[in-house]
C-alpha positions as CSV (number, residue, x, y, z in Angstrom):
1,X,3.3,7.1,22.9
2,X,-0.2,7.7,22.6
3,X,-2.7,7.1,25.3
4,X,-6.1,5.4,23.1
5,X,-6.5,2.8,26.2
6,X,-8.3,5.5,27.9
7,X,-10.1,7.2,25.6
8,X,-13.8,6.7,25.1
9,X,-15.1,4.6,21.9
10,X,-16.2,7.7,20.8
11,X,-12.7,9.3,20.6
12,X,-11.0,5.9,19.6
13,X,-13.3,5.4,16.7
14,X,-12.6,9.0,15.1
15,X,-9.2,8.7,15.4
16,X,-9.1,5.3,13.2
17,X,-11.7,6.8,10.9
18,X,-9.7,8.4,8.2
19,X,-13.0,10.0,6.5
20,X,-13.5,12.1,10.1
21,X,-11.0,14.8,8.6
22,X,-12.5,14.9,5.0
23,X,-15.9,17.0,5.2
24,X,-18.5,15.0,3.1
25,X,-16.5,12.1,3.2
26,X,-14.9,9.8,1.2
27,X,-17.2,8.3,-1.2
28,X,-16.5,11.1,-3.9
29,X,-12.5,10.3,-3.5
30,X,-13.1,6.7,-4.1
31,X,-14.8,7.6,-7.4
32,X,-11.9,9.0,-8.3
33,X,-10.0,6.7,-7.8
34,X,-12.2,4.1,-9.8
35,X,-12.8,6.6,-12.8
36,X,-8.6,7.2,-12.9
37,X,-8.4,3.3,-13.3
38,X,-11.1,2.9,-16.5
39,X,-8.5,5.3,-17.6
40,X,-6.2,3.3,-17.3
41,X,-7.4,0.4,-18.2
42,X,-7.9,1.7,-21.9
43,X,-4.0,2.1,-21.6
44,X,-2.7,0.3,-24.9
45,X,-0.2,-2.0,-22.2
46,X,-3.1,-3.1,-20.0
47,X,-3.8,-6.5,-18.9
48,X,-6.7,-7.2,-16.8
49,X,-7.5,-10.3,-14.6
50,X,-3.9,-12.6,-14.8
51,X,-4.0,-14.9,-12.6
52,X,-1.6,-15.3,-9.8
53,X,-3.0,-18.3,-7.8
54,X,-5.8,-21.1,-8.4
55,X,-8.6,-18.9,-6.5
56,X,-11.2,-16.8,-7.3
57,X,-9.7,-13.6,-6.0
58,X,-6.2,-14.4,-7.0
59,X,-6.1,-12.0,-9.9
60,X,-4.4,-8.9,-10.6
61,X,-4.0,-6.2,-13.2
62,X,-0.8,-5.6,-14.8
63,X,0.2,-1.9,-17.0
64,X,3.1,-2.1,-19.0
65,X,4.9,0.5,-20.6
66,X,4.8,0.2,-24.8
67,X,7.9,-0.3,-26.6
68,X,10.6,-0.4,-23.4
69,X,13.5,-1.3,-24.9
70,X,14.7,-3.3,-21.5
71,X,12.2,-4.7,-18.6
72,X,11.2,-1.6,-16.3
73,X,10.9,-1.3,-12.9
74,X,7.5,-2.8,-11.8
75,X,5.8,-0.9,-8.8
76,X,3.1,-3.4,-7.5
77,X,0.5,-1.5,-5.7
78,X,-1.5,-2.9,-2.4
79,X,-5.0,-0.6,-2.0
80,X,-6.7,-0.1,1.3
81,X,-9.8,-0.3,2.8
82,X,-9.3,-1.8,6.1
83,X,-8.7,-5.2,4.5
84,X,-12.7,-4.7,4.1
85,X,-13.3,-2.7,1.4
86,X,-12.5,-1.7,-2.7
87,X,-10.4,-3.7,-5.3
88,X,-8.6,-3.3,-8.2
89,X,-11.2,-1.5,-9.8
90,X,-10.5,1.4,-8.2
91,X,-6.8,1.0,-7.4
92,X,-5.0,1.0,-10.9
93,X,-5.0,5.4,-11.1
94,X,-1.7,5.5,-10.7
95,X,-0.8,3.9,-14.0
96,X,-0.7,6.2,-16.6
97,X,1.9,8.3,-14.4
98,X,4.2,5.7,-14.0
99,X,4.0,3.9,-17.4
100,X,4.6,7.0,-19.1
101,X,7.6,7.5,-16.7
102,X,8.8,4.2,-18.1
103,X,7.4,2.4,-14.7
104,X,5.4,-1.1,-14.9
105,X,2.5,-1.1,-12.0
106,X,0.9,-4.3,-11.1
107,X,-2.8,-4.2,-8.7
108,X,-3.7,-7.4,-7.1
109,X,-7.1,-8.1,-6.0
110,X,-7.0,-9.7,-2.5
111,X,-10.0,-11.4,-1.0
112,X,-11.8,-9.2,1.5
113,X,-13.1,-9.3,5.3
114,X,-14.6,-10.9,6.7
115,X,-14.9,-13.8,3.6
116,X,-10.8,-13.7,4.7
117,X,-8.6,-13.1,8.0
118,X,-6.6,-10.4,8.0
119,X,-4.2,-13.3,7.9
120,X,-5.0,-15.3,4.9
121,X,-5.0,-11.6,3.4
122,X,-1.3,-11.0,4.1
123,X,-0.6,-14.6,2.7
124,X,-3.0,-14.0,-0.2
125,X,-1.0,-10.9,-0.9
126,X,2.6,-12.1,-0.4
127,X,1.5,-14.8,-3.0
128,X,0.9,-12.2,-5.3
129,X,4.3,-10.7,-4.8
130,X,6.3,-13.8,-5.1
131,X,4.4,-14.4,-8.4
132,X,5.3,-11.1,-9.7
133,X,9.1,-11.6,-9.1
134,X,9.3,-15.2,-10.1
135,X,7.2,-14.6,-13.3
136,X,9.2,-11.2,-14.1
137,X,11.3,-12.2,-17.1
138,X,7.7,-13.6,-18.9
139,X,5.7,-10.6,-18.0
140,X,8.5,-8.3,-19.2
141,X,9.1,-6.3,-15.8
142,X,12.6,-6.4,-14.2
143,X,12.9,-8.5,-11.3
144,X,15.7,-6.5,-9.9
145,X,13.3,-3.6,-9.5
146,X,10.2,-4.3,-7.5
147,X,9.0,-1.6,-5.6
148,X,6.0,-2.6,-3.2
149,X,3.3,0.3,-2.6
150,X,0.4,0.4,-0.7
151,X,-1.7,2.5,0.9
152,X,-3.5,2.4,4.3
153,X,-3.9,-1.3,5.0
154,X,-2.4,-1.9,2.1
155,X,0.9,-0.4,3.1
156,X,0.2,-3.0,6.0
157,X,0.2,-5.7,3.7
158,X,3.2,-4.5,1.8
159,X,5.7,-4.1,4.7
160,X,4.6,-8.0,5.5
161,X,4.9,-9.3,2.1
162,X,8.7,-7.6,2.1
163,X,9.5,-9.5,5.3
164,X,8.1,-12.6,4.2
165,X,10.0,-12.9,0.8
166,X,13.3,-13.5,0.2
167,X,16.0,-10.9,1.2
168,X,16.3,-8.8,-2.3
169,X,13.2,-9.3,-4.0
170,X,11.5,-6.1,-3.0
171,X,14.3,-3.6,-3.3
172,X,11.9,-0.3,-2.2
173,X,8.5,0.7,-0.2
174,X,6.2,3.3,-0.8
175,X,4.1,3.1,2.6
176,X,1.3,5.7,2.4
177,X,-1.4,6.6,5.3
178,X,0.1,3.3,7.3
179,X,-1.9,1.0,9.6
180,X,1.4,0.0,11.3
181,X,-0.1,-1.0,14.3
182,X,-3.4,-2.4,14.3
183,X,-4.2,-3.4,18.1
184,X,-6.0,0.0,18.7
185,X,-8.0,-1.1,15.7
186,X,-9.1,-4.0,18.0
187,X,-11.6,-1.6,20.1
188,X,-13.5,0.1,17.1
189,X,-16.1,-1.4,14.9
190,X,-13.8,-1.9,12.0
191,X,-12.9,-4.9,13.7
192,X,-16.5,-6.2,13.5
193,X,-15.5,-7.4,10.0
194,X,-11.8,-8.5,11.0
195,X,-12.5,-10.5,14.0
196,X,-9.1,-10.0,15.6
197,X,-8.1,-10.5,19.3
198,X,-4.9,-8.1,20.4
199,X,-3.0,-11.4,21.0
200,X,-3.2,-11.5,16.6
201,X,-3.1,-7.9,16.5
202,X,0.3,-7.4,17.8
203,X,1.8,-10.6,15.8
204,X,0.7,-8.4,12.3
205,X,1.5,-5.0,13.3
206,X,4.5,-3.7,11.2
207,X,5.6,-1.6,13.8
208,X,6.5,-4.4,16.2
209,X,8.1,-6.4,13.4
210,X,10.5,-4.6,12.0
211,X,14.2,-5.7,11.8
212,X,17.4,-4.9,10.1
213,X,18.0,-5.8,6.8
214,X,14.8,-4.1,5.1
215,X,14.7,-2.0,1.7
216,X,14.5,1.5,1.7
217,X,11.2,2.9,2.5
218,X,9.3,6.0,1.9
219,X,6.3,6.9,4.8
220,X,4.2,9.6,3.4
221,X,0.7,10.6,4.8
222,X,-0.5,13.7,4.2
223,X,-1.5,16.8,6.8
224,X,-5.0,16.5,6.6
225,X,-4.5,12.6,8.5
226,X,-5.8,12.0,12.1
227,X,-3.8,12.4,15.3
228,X,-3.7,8.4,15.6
229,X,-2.9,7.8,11.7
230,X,0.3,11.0,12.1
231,X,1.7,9.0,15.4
232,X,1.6,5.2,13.6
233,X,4.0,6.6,10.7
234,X,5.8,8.6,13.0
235,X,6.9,5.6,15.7
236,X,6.8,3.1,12.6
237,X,9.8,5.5,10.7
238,X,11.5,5.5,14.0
239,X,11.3,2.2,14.5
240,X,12.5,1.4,10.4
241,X,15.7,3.7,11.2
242,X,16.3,2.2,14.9
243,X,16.7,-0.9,13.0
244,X,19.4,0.1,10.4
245,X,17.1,0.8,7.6
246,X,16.9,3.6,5.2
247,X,14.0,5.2,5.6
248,X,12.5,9.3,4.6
249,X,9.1,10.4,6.0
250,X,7.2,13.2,4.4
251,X,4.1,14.7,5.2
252,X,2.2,16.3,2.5
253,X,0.7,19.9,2.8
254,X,-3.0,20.2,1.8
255,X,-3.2,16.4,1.1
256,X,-5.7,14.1,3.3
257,X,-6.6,10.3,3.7
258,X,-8.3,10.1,0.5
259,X,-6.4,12.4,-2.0
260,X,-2.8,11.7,-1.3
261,X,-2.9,8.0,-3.0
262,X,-3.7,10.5,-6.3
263,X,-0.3,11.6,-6.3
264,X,1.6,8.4,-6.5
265,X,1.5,8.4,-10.6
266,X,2.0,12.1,-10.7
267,X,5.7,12.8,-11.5
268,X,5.2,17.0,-10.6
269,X,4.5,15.8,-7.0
270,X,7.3,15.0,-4.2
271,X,5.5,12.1,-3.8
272,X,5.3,10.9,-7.6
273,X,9.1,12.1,-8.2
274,X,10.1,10.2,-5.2
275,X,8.2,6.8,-6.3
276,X,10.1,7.4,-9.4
277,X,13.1,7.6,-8.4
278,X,13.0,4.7,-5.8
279,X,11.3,2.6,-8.5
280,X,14.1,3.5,-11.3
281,X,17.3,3.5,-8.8
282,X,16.3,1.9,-5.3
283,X,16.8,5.1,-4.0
284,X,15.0,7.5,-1.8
């Protein structure tokens, strides 16, 4: 268990800022990210802006692999941020990977804090994912194979969008760089934006809702992580197999906060192959 209650703000507030381990930050890494997805937006399979909801934000992009002979898997990827920052813009990179491995990938945009509650942004999101699965056959993506992936907050947002659907629709995870427990998050200013109390804190932390019955999950982070962000995925796997669940944690040499979301598309990486695999087979 880790001991943030007495630590100073200074302390507490490094270890729940990812960028404190990435010399000259993360700005250059979100570029990235954003010039992977005008890559992939030019991808012949591409759709842009389909609606999943009546409101501004309820949008997504969806990549499709050309010519699939039967639906394929759809991996439907949740970006980070703190619930406070980027958007689909920046979070479709991972899409020429996976529709050249014969892999749909789906990016909704979610509204952001503090214009939504951390709340309203897990319903916003879990929306999205019931739209995906009930609209399946239409879009051309297999319904039996929906893999939810998200990284940071967003793998947040995907473990409570798999509890909240029904049993079976989400038959994998892909949690990268976790928030699984968010009421340290509470005592740093990322919560200046959030507005939550530790009362609402605990009631959306993944790693005090887990329960039997889940899909399989794979919790990756990478070795360049904080202290804080290493502990969260190491109590929340614990607490996935405790309950019964299939779940593999790997850490990534050399990889960081930033750069590890990178490999999610890339078959040559453990991470990529694994994504695959679970994504293809609902299998870790």
């Amino acid at each position: 268990m880790s001991g943030w209650r007495s630590w100073p703000p200074e302390v507490l507030g490094r270890e729940y800022s990812p960028s404190s381990t990435v010399p000259g930050g993360y700005a250059r890494f979100v570029r990235l990210w954003a010039d992977g997805t005008q890559r992939a937006r030019r991808l012949a399979g591409a759709r842009i802006d389909v609606p999943y909801g009546p409101g501004p934000d309820d949008l997504l992009d969806l990549y499709l692999p050309v010519g699939a002979p039967d639906g394929p898997p759809l991996v439907v990827f949740l970006h980070g941020g703190y619930w406070q920052e980027v958007s689909k813009a920046e979070s479709g990179f991972a899409a020429p990977g996976l529709v050249a491995a014969g892999i749909a990938l789906a990016v909704p945009e979610y509204t952001l804090a503090p214009r939504a509650s951390v709340r309203e942004i897990v319903e916003q999101t879990t929306r999205a994912v019931r739209w995906l699965a009930d609209h399946a056959p239409e879009l051309g993506v297999d319904g039996d194979r929906v893999v939810l992936a998200g990284h940071s907050a967003g793998a947040q947002l995907a473990f409570m969008a798999a509890l909240a659907v029904p049993p079976g629709t989400v038959t994998g995870l892909v949690l990268l760089g976790g928030v699984f427990d968010l009421e340290p998050v509470v005592h740093t200013p990322i919560n200046d934006a959030l507005g939550l109390d530790e009362a609402e804190a605990r009631t959306l932390s993944p790693v005090r809702l887990v329960r039997p019955g889940l899909p399989p999950a794979l919790v990756i982070l990478g070795t360049g992580e904080t202290d804080e962000f290493r502990r969260q995925s190491r109590e929340f796997a614990a607490a996935f197999a405790a309950a019964g669940n299939e779940v593999a944690r790997l850490e990534v040499e050399g990889r960081h906060h930033f750069d590890l979301p990178l490999e999610l598309g890339d078959a040559a990486t453990e991470l990529g192959m694994r994504t695959t695999r679970l994504a293809r087979s609902g299998r870790l």
